[in-house]
Every structure is written in C-alpha cells, then in structure tokens.
LUMKOL-439956 format. One line per 8 residues: number of its first residue (from 1); their letters; for each residue x, z, y of C-alpha. Coordinates in Angstrom, 1 decimal. Example, Ala and Ser with C-alpha at 12.3 -4.5 7.8 and 13.67 -1.06 7.14 Angstrom:
BEGIN
1> as> 12.3 7.8 -4.5 | 13.7 7.1 -1.1
//
This chain:
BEGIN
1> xxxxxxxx> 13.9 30.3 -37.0 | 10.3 31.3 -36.0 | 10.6 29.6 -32.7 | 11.5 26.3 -34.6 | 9.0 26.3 -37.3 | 6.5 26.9 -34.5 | 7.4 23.6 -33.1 | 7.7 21.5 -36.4
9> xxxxxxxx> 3.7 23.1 -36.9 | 2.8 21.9 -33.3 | 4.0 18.1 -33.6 | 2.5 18.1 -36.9 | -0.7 19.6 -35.6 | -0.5 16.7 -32.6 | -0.2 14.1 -34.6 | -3.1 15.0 -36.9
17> xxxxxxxx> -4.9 15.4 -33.8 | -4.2 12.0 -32.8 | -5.2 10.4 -35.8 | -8.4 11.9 -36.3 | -8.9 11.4 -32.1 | -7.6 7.5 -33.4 | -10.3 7.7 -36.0 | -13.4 8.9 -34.3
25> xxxxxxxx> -12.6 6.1 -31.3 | -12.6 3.5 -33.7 | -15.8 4.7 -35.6 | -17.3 4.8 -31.8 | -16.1 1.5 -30.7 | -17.4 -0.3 -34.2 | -21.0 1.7 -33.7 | -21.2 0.4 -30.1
33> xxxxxxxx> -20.2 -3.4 -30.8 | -24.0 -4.8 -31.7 | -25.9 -3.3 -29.3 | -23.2 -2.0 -26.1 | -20.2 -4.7 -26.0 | -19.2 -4.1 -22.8 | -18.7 -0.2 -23.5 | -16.8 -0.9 -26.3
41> xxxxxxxx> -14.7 -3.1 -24.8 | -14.5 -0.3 -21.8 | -13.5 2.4 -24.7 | -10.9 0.2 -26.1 | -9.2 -0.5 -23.5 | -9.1 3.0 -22.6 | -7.8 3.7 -25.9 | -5.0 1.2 -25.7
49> xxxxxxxx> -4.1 2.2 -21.9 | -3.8 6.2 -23.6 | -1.5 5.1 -26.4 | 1.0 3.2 -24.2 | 0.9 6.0 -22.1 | 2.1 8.2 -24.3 | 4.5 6.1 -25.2 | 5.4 5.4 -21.6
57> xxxxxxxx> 4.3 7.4 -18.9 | 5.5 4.3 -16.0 | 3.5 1.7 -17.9 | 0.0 1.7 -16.5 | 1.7 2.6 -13.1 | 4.5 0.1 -13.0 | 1.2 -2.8 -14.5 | -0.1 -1.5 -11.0
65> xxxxxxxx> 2.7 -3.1 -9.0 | 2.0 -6.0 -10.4 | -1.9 -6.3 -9.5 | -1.6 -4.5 -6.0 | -1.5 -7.2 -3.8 | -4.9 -8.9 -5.8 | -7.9 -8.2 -3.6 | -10.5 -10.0 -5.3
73> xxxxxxxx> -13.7 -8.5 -6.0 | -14.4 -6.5 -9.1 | -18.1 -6.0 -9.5 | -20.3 -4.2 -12.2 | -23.5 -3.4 -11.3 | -23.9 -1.2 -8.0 | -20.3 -0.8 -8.6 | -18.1 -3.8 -6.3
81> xxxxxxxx> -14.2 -2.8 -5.6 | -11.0 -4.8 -5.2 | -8.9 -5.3 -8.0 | -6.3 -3.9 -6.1 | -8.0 -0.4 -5.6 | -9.2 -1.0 -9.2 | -5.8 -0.4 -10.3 | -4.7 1.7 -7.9
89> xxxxxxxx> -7.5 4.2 -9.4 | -6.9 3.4 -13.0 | -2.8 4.5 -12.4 | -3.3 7.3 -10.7 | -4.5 9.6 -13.3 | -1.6 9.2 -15.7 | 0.9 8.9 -13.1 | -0.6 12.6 -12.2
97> xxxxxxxx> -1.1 13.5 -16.0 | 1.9 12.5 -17.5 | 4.7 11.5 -15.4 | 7.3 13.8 -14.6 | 6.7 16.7 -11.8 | 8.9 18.6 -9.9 | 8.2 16.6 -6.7 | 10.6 16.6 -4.2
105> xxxxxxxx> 10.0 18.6 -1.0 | 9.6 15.7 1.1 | 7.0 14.8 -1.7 | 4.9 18.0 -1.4 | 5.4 17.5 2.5 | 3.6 14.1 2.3 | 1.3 16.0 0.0 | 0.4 18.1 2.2
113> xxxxxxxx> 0.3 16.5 5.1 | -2.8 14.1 3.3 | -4.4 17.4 2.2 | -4.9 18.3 6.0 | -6.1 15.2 6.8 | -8.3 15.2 4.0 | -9.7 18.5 5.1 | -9.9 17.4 9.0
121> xxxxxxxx> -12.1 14.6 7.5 | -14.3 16.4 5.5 | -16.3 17.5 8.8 | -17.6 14.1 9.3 | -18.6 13.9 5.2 | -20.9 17.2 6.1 | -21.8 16.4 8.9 | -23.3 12.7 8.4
129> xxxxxxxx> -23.9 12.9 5.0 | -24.8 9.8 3.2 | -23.3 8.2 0.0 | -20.9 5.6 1.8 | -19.6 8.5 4.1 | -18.3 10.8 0.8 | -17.3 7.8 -0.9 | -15.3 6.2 1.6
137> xxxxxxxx> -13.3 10.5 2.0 | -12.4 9.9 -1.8 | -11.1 6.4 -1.2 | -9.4 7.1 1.2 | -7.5 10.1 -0.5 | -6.3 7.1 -3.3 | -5.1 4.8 -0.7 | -2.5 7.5 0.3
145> xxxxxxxx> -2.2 10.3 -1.8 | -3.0 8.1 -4.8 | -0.5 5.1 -3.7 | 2.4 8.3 -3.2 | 1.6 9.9 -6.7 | 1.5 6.3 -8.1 | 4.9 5.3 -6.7 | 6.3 8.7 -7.5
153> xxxxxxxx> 6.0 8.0 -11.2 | 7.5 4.8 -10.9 | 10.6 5.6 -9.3 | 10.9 9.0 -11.1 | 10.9 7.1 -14.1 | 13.3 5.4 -13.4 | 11.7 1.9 -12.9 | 12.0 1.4 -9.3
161> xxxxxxxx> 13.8 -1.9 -9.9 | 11.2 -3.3 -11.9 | 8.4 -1.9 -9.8 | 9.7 -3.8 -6.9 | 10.5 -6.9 -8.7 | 7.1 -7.6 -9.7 | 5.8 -6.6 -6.1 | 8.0 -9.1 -4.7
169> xxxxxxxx> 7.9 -11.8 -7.3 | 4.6 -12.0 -6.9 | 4.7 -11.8 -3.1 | 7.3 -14.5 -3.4 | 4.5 -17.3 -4.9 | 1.7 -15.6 -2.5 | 4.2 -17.1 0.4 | 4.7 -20.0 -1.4
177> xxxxxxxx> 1.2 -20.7 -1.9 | 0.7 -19.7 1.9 | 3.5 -22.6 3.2 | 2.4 -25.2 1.7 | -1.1 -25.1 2.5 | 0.3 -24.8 6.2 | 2.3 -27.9 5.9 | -0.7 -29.7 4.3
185> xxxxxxxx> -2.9 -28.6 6.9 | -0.1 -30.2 9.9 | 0.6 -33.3 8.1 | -3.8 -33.9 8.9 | -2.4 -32.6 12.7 | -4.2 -29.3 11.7 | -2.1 -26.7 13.6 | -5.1 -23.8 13.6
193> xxxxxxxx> -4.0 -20.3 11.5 | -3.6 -21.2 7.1 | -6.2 -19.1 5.8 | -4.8 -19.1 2.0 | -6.6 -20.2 -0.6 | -4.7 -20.6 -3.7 | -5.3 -18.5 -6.0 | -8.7 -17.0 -4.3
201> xxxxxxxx> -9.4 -17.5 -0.4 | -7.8 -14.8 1.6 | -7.8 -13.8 5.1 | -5.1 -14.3 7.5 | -4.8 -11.1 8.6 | -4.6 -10.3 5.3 | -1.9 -12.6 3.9 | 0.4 -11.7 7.5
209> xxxxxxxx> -0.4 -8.1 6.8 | 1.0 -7.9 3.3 | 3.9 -10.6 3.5 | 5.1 -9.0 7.1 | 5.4 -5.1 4.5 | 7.2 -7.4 1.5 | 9.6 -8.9 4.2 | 10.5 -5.3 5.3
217> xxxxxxxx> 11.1 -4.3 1.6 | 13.4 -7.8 1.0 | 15.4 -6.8 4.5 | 16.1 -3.9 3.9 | 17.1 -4.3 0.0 | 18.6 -0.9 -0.7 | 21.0 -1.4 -3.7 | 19.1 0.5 -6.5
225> xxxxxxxx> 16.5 -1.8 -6.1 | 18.6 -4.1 -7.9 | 18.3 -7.3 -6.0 | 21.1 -9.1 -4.2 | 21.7 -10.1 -0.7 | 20.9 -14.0 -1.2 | 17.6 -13.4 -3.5 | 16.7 -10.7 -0.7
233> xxxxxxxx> 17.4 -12.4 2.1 | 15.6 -15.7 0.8 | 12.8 -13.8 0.1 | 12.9 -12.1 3.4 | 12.7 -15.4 5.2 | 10.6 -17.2 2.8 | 7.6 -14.3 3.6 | 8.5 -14.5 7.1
241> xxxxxxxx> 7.7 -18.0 7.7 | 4.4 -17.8 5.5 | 3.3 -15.0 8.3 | 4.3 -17.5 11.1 | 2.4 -20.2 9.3 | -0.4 -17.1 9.2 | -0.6 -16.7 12.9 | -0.8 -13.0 12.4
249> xxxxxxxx> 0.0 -11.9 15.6 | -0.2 -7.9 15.1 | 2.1 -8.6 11.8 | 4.7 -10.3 13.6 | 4.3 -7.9 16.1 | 5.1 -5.1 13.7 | 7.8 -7.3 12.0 | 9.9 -7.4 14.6
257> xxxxxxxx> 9.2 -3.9 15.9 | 10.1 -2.8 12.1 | 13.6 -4.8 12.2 | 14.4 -3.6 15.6 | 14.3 -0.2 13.8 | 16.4 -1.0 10.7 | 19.0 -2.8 12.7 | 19.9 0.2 15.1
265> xxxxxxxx> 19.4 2.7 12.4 | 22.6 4.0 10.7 | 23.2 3.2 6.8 | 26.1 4.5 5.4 | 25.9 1.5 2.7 | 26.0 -0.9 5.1 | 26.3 -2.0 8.8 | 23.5 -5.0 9.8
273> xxxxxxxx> 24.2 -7.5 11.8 | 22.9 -7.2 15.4 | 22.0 -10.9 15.7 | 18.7 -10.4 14.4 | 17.8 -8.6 17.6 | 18.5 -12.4 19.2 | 15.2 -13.5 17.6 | 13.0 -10.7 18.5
281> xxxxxxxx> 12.6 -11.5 22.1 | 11.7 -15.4 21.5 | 8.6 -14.1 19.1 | 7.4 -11.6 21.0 | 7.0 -14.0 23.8 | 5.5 -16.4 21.7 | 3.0 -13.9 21.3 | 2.6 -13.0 24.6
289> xxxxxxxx> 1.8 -16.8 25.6 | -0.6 -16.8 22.9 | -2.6 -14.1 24.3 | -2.4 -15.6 27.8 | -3.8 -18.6 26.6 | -6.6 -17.0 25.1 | -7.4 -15.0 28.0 | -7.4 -18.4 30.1
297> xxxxxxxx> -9.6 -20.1 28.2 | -12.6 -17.8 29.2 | -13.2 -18.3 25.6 | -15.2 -15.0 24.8 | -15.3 -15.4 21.1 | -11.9 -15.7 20.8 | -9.9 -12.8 19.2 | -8.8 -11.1 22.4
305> xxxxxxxx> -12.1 -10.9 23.9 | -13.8 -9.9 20.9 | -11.3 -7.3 20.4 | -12.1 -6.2 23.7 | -15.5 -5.4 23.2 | -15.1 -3.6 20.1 | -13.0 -1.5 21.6 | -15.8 -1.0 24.4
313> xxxxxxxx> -18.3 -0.5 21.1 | -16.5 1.7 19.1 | -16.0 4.1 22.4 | -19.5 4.1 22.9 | -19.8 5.3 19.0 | -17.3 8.1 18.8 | -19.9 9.3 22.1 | -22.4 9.8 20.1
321> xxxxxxxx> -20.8 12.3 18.0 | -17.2 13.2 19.9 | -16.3 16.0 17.7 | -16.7 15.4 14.2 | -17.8 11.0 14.3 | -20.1 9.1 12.8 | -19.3 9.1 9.6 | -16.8 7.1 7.1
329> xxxxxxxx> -18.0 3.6 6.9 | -20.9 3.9 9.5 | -21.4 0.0 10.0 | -22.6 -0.3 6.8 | -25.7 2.2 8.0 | -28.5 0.6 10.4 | -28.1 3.9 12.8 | -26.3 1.7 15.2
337> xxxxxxxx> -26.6 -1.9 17.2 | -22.6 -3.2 16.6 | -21.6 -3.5 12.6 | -18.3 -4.1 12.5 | -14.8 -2.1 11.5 | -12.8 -1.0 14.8 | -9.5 -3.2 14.7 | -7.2 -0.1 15.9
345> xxxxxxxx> -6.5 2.6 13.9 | -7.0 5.7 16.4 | -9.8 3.9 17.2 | -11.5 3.6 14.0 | -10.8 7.3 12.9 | -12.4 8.4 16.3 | -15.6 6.6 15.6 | -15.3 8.0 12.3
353> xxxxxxxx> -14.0 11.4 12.3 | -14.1 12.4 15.5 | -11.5 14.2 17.5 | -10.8 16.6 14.5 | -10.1 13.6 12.5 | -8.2 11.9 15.0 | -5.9 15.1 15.1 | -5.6 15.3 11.4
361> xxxxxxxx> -4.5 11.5 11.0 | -1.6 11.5 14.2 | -0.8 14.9 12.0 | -0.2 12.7 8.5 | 1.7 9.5 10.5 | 3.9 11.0 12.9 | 4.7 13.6 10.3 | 5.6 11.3 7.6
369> xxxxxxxx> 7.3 9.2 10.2 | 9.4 12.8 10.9 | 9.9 13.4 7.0 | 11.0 10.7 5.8 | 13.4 9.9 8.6 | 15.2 13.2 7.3 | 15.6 11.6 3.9 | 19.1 10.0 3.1
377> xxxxxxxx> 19.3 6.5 4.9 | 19.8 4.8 1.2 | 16.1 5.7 0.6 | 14.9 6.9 3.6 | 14.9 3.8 6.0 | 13.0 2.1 3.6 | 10.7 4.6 3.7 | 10.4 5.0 7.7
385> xxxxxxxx> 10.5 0.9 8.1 | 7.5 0.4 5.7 | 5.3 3.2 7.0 | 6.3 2.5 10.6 | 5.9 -1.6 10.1 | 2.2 -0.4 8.8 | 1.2 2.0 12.2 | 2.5 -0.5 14.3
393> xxxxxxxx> 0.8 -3.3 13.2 | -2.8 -0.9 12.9 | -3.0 -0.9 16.5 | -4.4 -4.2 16.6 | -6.1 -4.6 13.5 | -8.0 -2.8 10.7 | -6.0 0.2 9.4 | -8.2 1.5 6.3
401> xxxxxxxx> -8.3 -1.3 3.8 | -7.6 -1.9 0.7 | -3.7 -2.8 -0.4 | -3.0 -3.1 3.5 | -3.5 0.7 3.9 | -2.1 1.9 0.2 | 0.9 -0.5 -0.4 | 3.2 1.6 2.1
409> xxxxxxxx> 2.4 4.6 0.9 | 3.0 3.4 -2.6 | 6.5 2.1 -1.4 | 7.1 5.4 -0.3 | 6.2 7.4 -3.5 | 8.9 4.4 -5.2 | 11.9 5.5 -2.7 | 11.3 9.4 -3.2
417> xxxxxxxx> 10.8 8.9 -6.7 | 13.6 6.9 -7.3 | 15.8 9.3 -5.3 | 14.5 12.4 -7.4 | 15.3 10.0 -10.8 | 18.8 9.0 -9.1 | 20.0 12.2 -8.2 | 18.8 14.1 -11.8
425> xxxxxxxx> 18.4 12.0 -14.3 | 21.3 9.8 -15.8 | 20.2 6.0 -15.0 | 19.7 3.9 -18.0 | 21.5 0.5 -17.9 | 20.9 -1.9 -15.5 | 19.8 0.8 -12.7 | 23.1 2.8 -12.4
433> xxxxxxxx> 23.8 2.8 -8.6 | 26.9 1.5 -7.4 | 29.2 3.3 -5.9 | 28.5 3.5 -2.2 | 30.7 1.2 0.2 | 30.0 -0.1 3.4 | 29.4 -3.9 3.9 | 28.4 -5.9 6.7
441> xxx> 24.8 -7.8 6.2 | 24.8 -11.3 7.9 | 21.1 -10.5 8.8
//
C-alpha cells in the first residue's frame, strides 16, 4: 500500500514538474521573441523534439533515417555541418537517454570495440593539438558509436520496418533522380560520370557510395524488414543502375564483392540463387579495362594517377610523425605542402593517427566483421554485408565522411536492435515475423 501511494505521489510530482518546466519555456521563448528570434526558435524546437520524446522514444531517431542520406550544408556562424551529421547528433542523445537499454552483447562488443579505437586515437588529439584535430575525435565517435546507439533505438523499438522504409524510399527517388539525369546527359552523346544534381549537386562518389550500401539492404531484404521480394528486388536494381550510370568504380567494386558474400553465405530463411555470381565477373572486368585505359592515356590528372600520388603524399605524411600521426583533419592546417583527404582508409588513419591508430581501427573492422558474423544469419548477414560492402569500398576512396562512414553502422545498430526487440518484446501488428521457411530467391 505504501509502495503504491509512493508511485501515485511520483507521477503526480512529474507531471507538475512538467508543467511548470512547460511554463517557464514558454515564458522564456515569449521574452526572447523581440530581441533573439533565432534562439527562440532554437528553444522551441527543443521543446517540441522533448515532448514527442517522451511520448515516443524512436521518434527523433526514426525522423533521422529519413534525413541521413541529406548532405547539404548546415551553417550558423563558425558553425558549418551536414545535415546528415546534423541529425545524426540531434538523435543521439535521446536514443541514449530514453530508449530502451539492456544492449545486447554483440552491442556492448561493438561498443567497445569504438571505445578502443577512440582511446588509440586520442594520442594524436594530444599530441597535435589544435581545434579541428579534437573536433574531428568527437565526430568521429558519432559516425560510429552514435550511428549504433542511433540504430539500436530504432530497432529496439520496434520500428525497424519503418526505419528502413524511409531510408530506402528515399534512396529510391535519389536513384531516380540519378538515372535520369544519366539518360539526359547520353541523349546530348554525354557519356562522362552523372554527377547528380537534383535536389542539391552531389558528388559521384558520393551518390555510388550511398546507393551501392541501399542496394545491399534491398538484396538482402531480411523478412522483418517488412518489404517483399519484387519491391526489394526492384529497388535493388533500380540503385544498382544509378551507381553504374555513377561510374563509381570502388562502389561497384564493393557491390559485387558484397553479393559475392551474401550469395555463398548460409540463411536458414532462404537459399539465393547462384546466378548472380554470373554477373560479377563481366563488372569487374569492366572495371579493370577502365583502369587500363586510364593508365594508357598517360593522363596524369586522371583518377588513377592522382590516386597514385596521394598515396606517395600521404606516406610521406604519416613519416613525419609514424607513431601517433598528424593529427585528425591535418589538410585543413598549413603545416604541410599536399591538402587533400587520403582516398584509402588505412591510409588515411596512418597519416592521421599513426601506427597506434592504425592498430586501433583494423581492431574495430575486423572485429565487428568477426561479431557480427556470429549473430543469427536472419540479422546478422545484413549486418556483415553492409559493414563489409563499406571496408571494401574504403580502400579506394575516402573512408571518414559524413553518411558514407555512419550509415553502416547505423544499419547495424537497426539489425541488433531489431533482434533484441524480436526476440523480447511481443511485435505490434504489422512487424510480427513470419514463421521461418526456406525459399529460393531468383536473385
């Protein structure tokens, strides 16, 4: 009897609390209107975002899906991020606030394994320090421990399907967008790479990056992401063909590296059809004639050359400082000739972070790689093919950047979060898993 009057006193205590809390922001927000606008406007959003959160825990998270693939340029003062880390940042707090804990122990393994890398990293921070160098150690920490945390409390809460839905849907128009201005460009006998510009220019890299992850997801379709073989396998080929019209060679690279894996892998939900090996071979040596032809052309400012020589720069950085690096983000300082971002990823943390760095990052991808290939096939291979498609394809490009380097991660957090939320929680309708039986996948 004690016990439960104690409780009745505490919600009503809350929700006095919460009025008066409601009361004071409002006072705050209608005192800063004349003279601070933009502060207000900052409060009452804030305000808004911490009532549907209590309402909802998923919300702001599962919003996040929706934005993650938008890299455009939010800028406020000193202050210039992409929208996509932008949100990244803004979901992270309640997903680790409010959304549902007891993480899984391949969770906490991923968890840990960022931690170490985190602390092998910190070396360079205090070693070279400047302000880019400590800022670029916390952004990093969001584009992977952030992006699991984030996906966590969307599949823990049971909105996997949703999550995923948006991610694609959106993907979906990004591809659409990307085709068409590829056939425009060959109808004018313009066969060069579609650099997408509908709705804001993107890079190439960029778009091939992205679609090539968002084809994995749509080829692999596990069933409690709740879309069907045709919608999945359109999409699949619809995101394909946009990287193709991309000319993203490292992303078709890691494609096909990616479905190689997901093919041969076992799923006791269903057996895929091996004739999507057939295809491989033809685009890889598309590829390969590619890159002969760029090497013939004595062309020095073509990509292959110029990737050549930042690979002789960035060697000559990491000498300057073998053990610990340079420092995050050192071609934005003048302390060098070269400014540019090394396009490989062991590469980059070398120059970077050093050898210690180097150690704790092989430490974080080969040990996710390890833990999440342990994890049930129904949401593990997702996880493996979407972590893997992203290591792969940062051996020839930039690896730490924006969506590009938190999107798999995030897809990750979804698939143990959704497992956690599967296998405790009953699902609420329209997300009950069907009952597992093996079926043979034309693709």
């Amino acid at each position: 009897m004690i016990v439960e009057r104690l409780h009745r006193v505490g919600i009503v205590a809350a929700w006095c609390l919460g009025i008066v809390t409601a009361i004071l922001m409002a006072l705050a927000v209608g005192a800063m209107i004349p003279s601070r606008p933009e502060i207000a406007l900052l409060v009452s959003v804030a305000a808004l975002a911490l009532g549907v959160t209590a309402v909802q825990p998923a919300a702001i998270p599962l919003a996040a899906m929706g934005v993650l693939i938008v890299v455009q340029r939010v800028s406020y003062g000193d202050l210039d991020v992409s929208l996509s880390d932008a949100a990244l940042f803004t979901a992270f707090w309640p997903a680790l606030v409010f959304a549902r804990r007891g993480y899984s122990r391949e969770m906490r393994v991923l968890l840990w394994l960022v931690v170490f890398f985190q602390m092998t990293t910190a070396f360079t921070v205090i070693a070279n320090p400047y302000a880019d160098n400590l800022f670029d150690w916390f952004h990093t920490f969001f584009l992977v421990g952030g992006a699991l945390v984030v996906g966590w409390a969307v599949g823990r809460e049971g909105y996997a399907r949703a999550g995923f839905s948006l991610l694609m849907l959106i993907s979906g128009i990004l591809a659409i967008s990307t085709i068409l201005q590829g056939l425009g460009q060959f109808a004018q006998e313009d066969f060069s790479a579609v650099y997408t510009s509908w709705p804001y220019p993107m890079h190439k890299n960029f778009v091939g990056t992205t679609l090539g992850s968002v084809a994995v997801i749509a080829y692999v379709h596990p069933r409690w992401i709740g879309w069907g073989k045709t919608a999945s396998l359109s999409l699949f080929w619809l995101c394909t063909v946009a990287v193709l019209f991309s000319q993203s060679r490292q992303a078709l690279l890691a494609l096909g590296v990616t479905l190689i894996y997901i093919v041969v892998r076992r799923d006791p939900e269903r057996s895929r059809s091996k004739v999507m090996l057939v295809a491989i071979p033809p685009a890889v040596a598309f590829l390969a004639i590619t890159v002969r032809q760029q090497i013939e052309s004595g062309n020095k400012f073509n990509s292959v050359f110029q990737r050549v020589t930042w690979f002789e720069d960035s060697l000559n950085v990491w000498q300057t400082n073998p053990v610990f690096g340079a420092g995050l983000r050192w071609w934005y300082t003048d302390r060098f000739p070269v400014r540019f971002q090394p396009p490989n990823a062991e590469l980059e943390v070398l120059t970077t972070a050093g050898v210690v760095g180097l150690l704790g990052f092989l430490a974080l991808m080969v040990g996710t790689l390890i833990t999440l290939s342990k994890v049930d096939p129904t949401y593990g291979t997702l996880a493996v093919a979407i972590v893997l498609n992203r290591f792969v394809q940062g051996q020839f490009d930039i690896f730490w950047v924006s969506v590009a380097g938190s999107l798999p991660f995030l897809v990750v957090g979804v698939c143990l979060g959704a497992r956690a939320f599967h296998e405790r929680e009953k699902p609420p309708s329209g997300l009950r898993p069907e009952p597992a039986r093996r079926q043979v996948s034309p693709a």
